[in-house]
C-alpha positions as CSV (number, residue, x, y, z in Angstrom):
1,X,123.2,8.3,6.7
2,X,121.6,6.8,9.9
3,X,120.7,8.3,13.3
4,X,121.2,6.9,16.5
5,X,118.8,5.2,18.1
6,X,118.0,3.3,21.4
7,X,115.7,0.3,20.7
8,X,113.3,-0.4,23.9
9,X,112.3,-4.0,23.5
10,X,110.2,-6.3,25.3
11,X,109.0,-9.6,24.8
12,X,109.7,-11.8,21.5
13,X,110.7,-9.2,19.0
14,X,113.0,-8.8,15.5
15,X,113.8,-4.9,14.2
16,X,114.2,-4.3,10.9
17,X,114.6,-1.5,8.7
18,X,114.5,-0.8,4.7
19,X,118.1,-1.9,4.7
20,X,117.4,-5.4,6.3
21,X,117.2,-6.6,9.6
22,X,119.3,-4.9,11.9
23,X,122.0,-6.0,14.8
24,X,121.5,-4.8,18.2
25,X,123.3,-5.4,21.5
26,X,122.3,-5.8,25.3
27,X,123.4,-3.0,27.6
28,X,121.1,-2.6,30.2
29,X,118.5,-4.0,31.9
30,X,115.6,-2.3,33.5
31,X,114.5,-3.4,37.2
32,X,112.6,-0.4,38.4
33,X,109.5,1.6,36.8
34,X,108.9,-1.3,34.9
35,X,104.9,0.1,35.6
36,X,105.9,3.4,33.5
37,X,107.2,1.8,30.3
38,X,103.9,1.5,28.4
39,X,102.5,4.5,29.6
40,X,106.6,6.3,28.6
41,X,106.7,4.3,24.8
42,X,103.5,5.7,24.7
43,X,104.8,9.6,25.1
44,X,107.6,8.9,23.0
45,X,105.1,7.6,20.0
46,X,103.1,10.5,20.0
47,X,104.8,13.0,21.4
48,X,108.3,12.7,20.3
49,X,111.9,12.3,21.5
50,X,112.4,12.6,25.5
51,X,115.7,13.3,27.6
52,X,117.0,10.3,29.0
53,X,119.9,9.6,31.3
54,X,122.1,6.5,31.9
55,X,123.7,5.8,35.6
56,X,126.3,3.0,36.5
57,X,124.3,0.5,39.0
């Protein structure tokens, strides 16, 4: 069984899993905080799942 997950990726990148590689598609793009999202990718690595929240444009 596999979880959910949403994929952050920037720059030139290719995710994979045991299974192979897998499929993913674009649904949003990020224009604002863009000076957070090491520092957030960062939180999430070591200290685990956040809260997040998705609002129509």
């Amino acid at each position: 069984m596999s979880e959910t997950e949403i994929l952050v990726a920037y720059g030139p990148c290719c995710f994979a899993s045991k299974a192979g590689q897998l499929a993913g598609n674009h649904f949003l793009t990020i224009r604002e905080g863009l000076d957070r999202l090491a520092k957030t990718g960062r939180a999430v690595l070591w200290e685990g799942a956040k809260p997040i929240t998705f609002r129509a444009g």
